[in-house]
Structures are given as structure tokens and as C-alpha cells.
TIKE-678890 format. One line per 5 residues: number of its first residue (from 0); their letters; for each residue x, y, z of C-alpha. Coordinates in nm, 2 decimals, m for minus. Layout:
residues N
NUM	a	X Y Z; ... $
end
This chain:
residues 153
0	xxxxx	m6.11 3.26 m2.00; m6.21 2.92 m1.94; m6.28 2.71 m2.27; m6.61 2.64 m2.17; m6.65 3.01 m2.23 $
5	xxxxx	m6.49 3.13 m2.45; m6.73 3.07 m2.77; m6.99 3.30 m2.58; m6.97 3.69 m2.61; m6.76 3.94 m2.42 $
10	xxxxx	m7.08 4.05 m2.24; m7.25 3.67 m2.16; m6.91 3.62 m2.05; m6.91 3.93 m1.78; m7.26 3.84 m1.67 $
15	xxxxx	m7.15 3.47 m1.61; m6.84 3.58 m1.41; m7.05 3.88 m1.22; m7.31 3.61 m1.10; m7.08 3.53 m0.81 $
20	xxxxx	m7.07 3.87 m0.70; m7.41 3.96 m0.75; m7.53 3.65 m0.51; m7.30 3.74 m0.25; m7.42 4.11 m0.25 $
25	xxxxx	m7.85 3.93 m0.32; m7.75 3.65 0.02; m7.52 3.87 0.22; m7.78 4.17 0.21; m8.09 3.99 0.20 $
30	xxxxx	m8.22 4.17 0.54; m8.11 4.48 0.47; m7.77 4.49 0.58; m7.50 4.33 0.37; m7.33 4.15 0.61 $
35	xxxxx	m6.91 4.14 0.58; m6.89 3.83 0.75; m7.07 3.63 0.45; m6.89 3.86 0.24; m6.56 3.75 0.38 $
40	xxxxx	m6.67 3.45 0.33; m6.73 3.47 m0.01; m6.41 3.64 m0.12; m6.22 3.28 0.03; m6.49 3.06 m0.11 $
45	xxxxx	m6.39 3.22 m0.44; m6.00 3.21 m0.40; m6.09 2.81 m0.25; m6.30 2.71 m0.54; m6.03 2.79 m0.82 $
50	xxxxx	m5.83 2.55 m0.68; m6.04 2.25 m0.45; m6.36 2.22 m0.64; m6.51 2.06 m0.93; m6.23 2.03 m1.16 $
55	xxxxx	m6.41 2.17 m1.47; m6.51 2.50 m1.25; m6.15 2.52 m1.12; m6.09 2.74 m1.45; m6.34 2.97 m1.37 $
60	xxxxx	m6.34 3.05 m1.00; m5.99 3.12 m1.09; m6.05 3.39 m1.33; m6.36 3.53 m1.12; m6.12 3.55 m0.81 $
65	xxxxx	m5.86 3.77 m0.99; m6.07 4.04 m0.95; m6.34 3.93 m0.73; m6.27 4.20 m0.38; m6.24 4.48 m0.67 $
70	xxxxx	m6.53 4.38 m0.88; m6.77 4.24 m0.55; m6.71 4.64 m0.39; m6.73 4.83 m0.71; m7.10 4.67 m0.72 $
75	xxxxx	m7.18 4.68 m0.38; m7.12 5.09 m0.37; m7.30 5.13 m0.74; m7.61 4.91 m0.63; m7.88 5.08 m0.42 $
80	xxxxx	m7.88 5.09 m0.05; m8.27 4.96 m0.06; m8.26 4.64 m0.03; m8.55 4.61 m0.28; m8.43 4.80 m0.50 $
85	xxxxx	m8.12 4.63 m0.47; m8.26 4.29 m0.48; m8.47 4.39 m0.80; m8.18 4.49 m1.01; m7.95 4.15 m0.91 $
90	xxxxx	m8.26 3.95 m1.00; m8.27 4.14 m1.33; m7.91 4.07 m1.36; m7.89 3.70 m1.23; m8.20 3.64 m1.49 $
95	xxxxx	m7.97 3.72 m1.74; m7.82 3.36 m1.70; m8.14 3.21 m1.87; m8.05 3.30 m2.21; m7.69 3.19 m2.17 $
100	xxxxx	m7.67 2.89 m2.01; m7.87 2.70 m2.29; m7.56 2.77 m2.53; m7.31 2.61 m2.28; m7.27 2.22 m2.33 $
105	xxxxx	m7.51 2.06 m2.06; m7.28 1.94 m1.87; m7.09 2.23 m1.79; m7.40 2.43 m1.77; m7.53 2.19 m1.50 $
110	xxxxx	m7.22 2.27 m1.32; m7.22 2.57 m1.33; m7.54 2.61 m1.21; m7.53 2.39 m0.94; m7.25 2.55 m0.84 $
115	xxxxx	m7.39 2.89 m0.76; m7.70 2.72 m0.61; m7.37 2.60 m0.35; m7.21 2.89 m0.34; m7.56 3.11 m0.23 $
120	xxxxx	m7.60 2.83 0.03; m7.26 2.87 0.16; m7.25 3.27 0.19; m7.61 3.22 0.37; m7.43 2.97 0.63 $
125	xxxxx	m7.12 3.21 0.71; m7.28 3.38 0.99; m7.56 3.38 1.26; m7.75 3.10 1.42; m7.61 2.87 1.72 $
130	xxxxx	m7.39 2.60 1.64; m7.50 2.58 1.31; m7.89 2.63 1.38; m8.06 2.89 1.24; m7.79 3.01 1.05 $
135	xxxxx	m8.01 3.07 0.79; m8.23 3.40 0.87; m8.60 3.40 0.67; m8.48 3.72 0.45; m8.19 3.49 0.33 $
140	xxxxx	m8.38 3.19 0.28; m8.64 3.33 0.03; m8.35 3.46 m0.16; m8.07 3.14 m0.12; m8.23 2.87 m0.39 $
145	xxxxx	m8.16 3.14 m0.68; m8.53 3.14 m0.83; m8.47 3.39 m1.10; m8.23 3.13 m1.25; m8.44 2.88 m1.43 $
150	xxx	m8.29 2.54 m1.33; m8.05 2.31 m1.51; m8.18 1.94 m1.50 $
end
């Protein structure tokens, strides 16, 4: 477990580490379909960050990507097929982070949340559009800033 972690709980930990998933499965599926090439995309975004990102992060994408493809399908087949229903329980989920980001040092918080902010933005990107316009579709782009995650200033 990354330091920065490891003074929280078992459980703020898995909900910190399940964020990644959880906005793959909110961004890839946000019209309805999940679509594989954004998850693809997300599975090597992982593996990428835990060793060519922000070297406080490094830590962390590493541990999320040792069981990201197991842990990013086991919720994709328990979640609902409705996409609002869907939606509604990863909001519920990604909420979560409100309460425990306050009782990370700043800094790293910051990070952090930046960093799925970056991470949404890049699964939304993976696919669609025409050299690079439009990539975003509407569905995606009410769901890519992360609302439910009060931000980290």
C-alpha cells in the first residue's frame, strides 16, 4: 500500500483504489454501452501510470494495476446493465471519496484528485470523433468532470 495510505482504513483504502475502476465503468458506459475500446484504454493507462506519471501516484497506480482487469470486470458484471442505475450506484460510490480525501495530506489529496479528473478525461478520449474532434460524445461529457467528487483546491 502506498504510504500516503496506509494510515486510512482497510475500507477508505478499497474505495480509493476502486475509484479507478468505477470511472472507467461511469466514462466508458456513459451512453449506455460500455465501450471496450475506452476500457482497453483504461487497463494501459493504469499499467502506464504506475510507472510514467506523477511520481507520488507512481505507488498507487501500481498497486491499483495488480488487479485492475480482475477487479474492473468483476464490477462491470455485478453493476446493473441500466445505465442509470448503473450511473447512480458509481456516483454513490465515487461520493464516497468526500469523506476521505480530507484525511490525506493536501498535497497528496490534490493529486490524487486531479488525477482521476485526468484519468476520466483520458478514457472519454479513447474512442470516437474524427481526428480527435468530437471524441467526446454528450452522454460522456456530463459525466467526465467527476461532479460527485467535491474538488480539491
Amino acid at each position: 500500500m502506498p504510504k500516503e495510505l496506509e494510515s486510512l482504513t482497510t475500507e477508505d483504502q478499497k474505495v480509493l483504489m476502486d475509484a479507478v475502476p468505477y470511472i472507467t465503468i461511469l466514462v466508458a458506459g456513459a451512453d449506455g454501452d460500455i465501450d471496450m475500446r475506452e476500457v482497453h484504454w483504461s487497463e494501459k493507462l493504469t499499467k502506464i501510470r504506475s510507472f510514467s506519471y506523477e511520481e507520488e501516484l507512481r505507488p498507487f497506480y501500481k498497486k491499483v494495476g495488480e488487479h485492475y482487469d480482475e477487479r474492473l470486470h468483476q464490477l462491470m458484471d455485478n453493476l446493473p446493465k441500466d445505465t442509470d442505475s448503473r450511473n447512480q450506484i458509481i456516483t454513490e460510490e465515487l461520493s464516497k471519496l468526500n469523506t476521505i480525501l480530507p484525511k490525506l495530506d493536501h498535497f497528496y489529496a490534490r493529486l490524487y484528485y486531479l488525477s482521476l479528473k485526468s484519468f476520466a478525461d483520458h478514457v472519454a478520449h479513447a474512442s470516437g470523433g474524427v481526428m480527435g474532434w468530437l471524441s467526446v460524445g454528450f452522454e460522456e461529457y456530463k459525466v467526465v468532470d467527476l461532479h460527485m467528487i467535491d474538488p480539491v483546491e
